[in-house]
N, C-alpha and C positions, 0 to 999 in steps of 0.2 A: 188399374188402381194400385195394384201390388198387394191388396191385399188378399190373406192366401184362406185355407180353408177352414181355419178354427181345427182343425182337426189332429186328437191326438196320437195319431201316429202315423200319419202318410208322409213323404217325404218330397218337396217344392223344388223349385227350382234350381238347379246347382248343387240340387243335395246329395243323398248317398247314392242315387241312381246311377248319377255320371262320375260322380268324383272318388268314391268308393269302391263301390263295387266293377265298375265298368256298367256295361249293358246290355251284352249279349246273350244273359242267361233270360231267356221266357220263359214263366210260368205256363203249364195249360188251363186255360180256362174251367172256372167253377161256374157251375152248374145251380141250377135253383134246390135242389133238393142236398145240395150238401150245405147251402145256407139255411134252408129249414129243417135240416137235421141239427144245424150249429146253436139255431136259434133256440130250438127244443133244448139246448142240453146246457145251456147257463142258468143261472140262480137270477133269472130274470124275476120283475113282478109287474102285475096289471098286465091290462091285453095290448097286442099290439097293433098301432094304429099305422103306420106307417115302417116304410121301410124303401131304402133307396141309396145306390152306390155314392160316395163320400169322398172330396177331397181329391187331391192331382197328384197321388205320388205313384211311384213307378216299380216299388218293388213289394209290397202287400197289396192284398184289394182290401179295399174298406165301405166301411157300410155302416149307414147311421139307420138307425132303428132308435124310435119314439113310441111307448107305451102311455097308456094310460089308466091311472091309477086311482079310481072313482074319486071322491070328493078331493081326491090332492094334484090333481091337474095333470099333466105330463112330464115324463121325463127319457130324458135322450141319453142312448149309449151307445159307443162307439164299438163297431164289430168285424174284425180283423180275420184273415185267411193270413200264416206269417208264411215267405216263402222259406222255403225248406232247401232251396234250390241255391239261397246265395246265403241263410242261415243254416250250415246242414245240421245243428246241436239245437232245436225248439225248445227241450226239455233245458238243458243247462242257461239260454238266454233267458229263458222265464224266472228260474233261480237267481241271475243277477237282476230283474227288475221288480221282481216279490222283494228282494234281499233289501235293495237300494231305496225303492219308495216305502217300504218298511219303516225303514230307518227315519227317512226325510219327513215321513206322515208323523213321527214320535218327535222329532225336533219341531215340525212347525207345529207342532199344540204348544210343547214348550216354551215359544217364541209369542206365542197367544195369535198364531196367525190359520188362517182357515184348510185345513190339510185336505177337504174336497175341491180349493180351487190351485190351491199352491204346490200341487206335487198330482201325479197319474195314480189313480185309484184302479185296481184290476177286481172288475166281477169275477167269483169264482165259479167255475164248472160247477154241476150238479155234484158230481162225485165229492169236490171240495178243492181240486186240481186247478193249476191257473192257467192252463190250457182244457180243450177239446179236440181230441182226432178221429174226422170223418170216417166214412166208410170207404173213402180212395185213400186213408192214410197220411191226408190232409191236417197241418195243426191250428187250428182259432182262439184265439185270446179276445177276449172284452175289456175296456175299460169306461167309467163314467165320463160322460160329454164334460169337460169343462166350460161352462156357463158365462155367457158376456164376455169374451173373448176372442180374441179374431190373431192371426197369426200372418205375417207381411213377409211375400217373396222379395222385395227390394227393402233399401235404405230409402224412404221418402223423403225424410230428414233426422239430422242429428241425433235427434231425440232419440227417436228407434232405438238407432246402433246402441248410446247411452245406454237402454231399458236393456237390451238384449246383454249388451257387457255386464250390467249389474246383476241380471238373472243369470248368467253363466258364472259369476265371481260369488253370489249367495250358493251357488249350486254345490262349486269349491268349498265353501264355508260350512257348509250345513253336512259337509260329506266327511270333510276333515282329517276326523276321530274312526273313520271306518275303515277297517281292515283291507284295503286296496287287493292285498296278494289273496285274500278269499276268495274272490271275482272269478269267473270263467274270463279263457279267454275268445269271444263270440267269433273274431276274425284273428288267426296266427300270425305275428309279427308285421302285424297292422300299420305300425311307426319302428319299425326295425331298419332305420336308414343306412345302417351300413350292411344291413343283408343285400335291400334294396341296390347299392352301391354294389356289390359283387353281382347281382342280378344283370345292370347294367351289363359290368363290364363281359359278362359272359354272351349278352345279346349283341354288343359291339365284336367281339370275336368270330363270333357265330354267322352275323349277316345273313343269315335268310333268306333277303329279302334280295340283297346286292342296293340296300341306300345305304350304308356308312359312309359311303364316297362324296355323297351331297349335302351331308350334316356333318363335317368336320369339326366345326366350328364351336358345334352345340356340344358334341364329344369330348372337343377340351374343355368347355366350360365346365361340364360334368367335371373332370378328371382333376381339373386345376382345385375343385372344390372339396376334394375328401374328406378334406379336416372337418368341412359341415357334417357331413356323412355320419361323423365319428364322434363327432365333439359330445352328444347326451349320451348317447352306450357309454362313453369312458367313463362321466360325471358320475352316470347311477353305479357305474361298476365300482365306484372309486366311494359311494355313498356318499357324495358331495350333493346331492338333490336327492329327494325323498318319492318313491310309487306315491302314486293318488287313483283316485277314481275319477275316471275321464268318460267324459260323455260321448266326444272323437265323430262329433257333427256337428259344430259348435256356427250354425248356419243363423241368422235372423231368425229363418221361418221357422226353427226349432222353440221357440218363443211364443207363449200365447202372453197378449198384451192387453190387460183392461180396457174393452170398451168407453169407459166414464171416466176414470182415471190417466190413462193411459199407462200405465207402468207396467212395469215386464213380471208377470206373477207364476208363470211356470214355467217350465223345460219342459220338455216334450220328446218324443222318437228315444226311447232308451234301449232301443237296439243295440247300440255300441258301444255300450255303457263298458267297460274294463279297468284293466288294471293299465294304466300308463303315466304322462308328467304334465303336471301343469300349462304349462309353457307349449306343447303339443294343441290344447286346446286355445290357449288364446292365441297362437299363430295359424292356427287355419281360423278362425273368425278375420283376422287384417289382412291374411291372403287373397281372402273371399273380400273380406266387407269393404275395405280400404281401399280396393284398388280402381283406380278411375277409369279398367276398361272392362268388356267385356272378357269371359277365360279365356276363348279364341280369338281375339279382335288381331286383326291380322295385318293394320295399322300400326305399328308399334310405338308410332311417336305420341299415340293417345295412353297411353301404358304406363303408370306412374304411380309408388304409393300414397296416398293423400294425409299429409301430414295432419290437418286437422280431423279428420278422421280418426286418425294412429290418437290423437292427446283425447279426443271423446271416447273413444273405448280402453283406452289405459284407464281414463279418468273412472269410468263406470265399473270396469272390470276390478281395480284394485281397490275401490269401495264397497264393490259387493262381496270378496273375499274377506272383508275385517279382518285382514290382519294375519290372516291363517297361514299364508305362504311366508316360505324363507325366504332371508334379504336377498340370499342365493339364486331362488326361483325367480324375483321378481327382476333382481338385474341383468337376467337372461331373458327376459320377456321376448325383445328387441330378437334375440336371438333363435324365440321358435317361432318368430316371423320368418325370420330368414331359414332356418329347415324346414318349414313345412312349406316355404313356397319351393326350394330348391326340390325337395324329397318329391311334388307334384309334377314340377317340372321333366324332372330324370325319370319318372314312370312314363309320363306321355312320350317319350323320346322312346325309354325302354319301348314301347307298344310299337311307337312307329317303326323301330327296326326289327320287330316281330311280326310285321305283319296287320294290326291290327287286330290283333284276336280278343284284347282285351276292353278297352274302352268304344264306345259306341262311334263312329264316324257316318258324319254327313255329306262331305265333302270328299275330295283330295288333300291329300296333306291335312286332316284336318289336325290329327294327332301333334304334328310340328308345329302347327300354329300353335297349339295349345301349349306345346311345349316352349317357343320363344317368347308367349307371351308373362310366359313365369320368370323364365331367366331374364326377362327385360323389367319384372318387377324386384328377382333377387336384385341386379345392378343397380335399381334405383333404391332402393332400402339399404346397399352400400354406401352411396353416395351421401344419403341422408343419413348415417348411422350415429354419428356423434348427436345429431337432433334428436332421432327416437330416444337413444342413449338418454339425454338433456330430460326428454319427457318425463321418462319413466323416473327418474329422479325427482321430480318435482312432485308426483302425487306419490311416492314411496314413502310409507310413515316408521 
């Protein structure tokens, strides 16, 4: 069905398991007594009636626990183990999402919209703390279940994308006014594409593996491309685009969508919430959501970015923003399309001449698939450029 687990913080399909973080880091298994040691030591209320692992993501465990709360019926909250292993700072990422939905909770009363469905709510520790650490040194965080809500690993239809572009463009908007450079940074030079860029070129030197010989091809496309590399580090160096607070998972299923309504009413996973650029976020949602193939599809002639796709989430994205971005930001949109699929690309390539140590492989080659099928979508969003260009234009106010 595609639809994913209502759940606010595991992470679905395509999310940060593989595209992120890579995969190779395992957690060790938790234990029943470090979950009811967890459970003891939130600011829960009423007794617990239930309790049972939550949701399909790959890098926290999670666990939905249901109390009950005598004459006021039930209610669900979600109960996280965070991994410590691909978070190594627990303390610092709970300060940027105390910090953040803080904020977002004060602007949606403002706005007279409901700030228990419209933003992530964190139960506190007993101490008052917005974590818990077990007796293995384990960190847990709570947050309230968001209600009537459900969250969709695919694009079903249009609409979706719409809902998700307009909740990630409100996300923008509601964030605006907040101090970006306050933020931890949860992952180091996360979108640092010209580090990324020397990265490359030192694994292309180095060969390891002895494949530079068979991916030539893919090395000059890298090489030919620098300027993408380069082009956002000069802009912010130069202060021609402004830091923002970037969410840097900008996926569908980060998205809980109204039940009844259908509309996109929260963001969700604020793991990777940081200091970065506009343009960053809305080009990994078209890298992901646009594109007409699977990451690895090893077909390449199915491989294309979907133009109508690209005008419904510009269309959504720049209406849920109000206005907030520079003309600056928004006529580069088009353009963190094209670095964040390039930047994807030249990591998966990075990995395959490393050996694979970093992203997960299922296959042979699975890594170079992954990788051609970026650079087969960078080339098609060239092809198309003056269209994206055209679009963005057109809903630009």
């Amino acid at each position: 069905t595609g639809r994913g687990s209502g759940n606010p913080g595991a992470q679905g399909r395509g999310g940060i398991s593989t595209e992120i973080m890579g995969g190779q880091i395992e957690m060790a298994r938790v234990n029943q007594v470090q979950i009811d040691e967890a459970i003891a030591n939130f600011q829960y209320e009423g007794i617990l009636v239930e309790e049972r692992p939550y949701g399909n993501g790959h890098i926290n465990d999670t666990f939905l626990l249901t109390f009950e709360i005598a004459e006021m019926g039930r209610i669900k909250v979600i109960l996280q183990r965070m991994n410590k292993e691909v978070f190594t700072n627990p303390v610092e990422l709970m300060e940027n999402v105390i910090g953040v939905t803080s904020y977002l909770r004060k602007k949606i009363i403002e706005n007279g919209g409901d700030p228990d469905r419209e933003t992530l709510n964190v139960i506190p520790a007993v101490d008052g703390k917005p974590y818990f650490i077990d007796y293995k040194g384990e960190y847990w965080r709570s947050y309230k279940f968001v209600t009537d809500a459900s969250s969709y690993d695919q694009v079903e239809k249009p609409e979706d994308f719409y809902q998700s572009a307009y909740a990630f463009g409100n996300f923008q908007r509601l964030l605006a006014d907040y101090p970006a450079d306050s933020l931890h940074e949860t992952i180091k030079g996360f979108h640092d594409t010209k580090a990324r860029f020397e990265t490359f070129k030192r694994a292309v030197e180095a060969d390891v593996c002895g494949r530079a010989k068979y991916v030539q091809d893919e090395i000059q496309f890298v090489l030919d491309h620098e300027d993408v590399a380069n082009v956002f580090g000069e802009l912010l160096a130069k202060g021609e685009i402004p830091l923002r607070v970037t969410h840097n998972d900008t996926k569908l299923n980060n998205v809980m969508i109204d039940n009844l309504t259908g509309k996109g009413i929260c963001v969700i996973d604020l793991d990777t919430v940081m200091p970065g650029l506009a343009m960053h976020d809305f080009g990994d949602s078209i890298r992901f959501g646009a594109s007409t193939a699977a990451e690895d599809e090893q077909d390449l002639s199915k491989v294309s970015c979907d133009m109508d796709l690209f005008d419904t989430y510009v269309k959504g994205y720049l209406e849920g923003c109000g206005g907030k971005l520079t003309n600056k930001e928004v006529e580069l949109l088009p353009m963190g399309a094209k670095v964040m699929t390039f930047e994807c690309g030249m990591r998966f390539l990075t990995d395959y001449l490393e050996g694979d140590h970093y992203f997960k492989i299922h296959r042979e080659n699975h890594n170079l698939d992954r990788c051609r099928t970026q650079f087969t979508l960078v080339k098609d969003m060239e092809k198309k450029w003056d269209t994206m260009r055209e679009i963005v234009k057109k809903y630009q106010k």
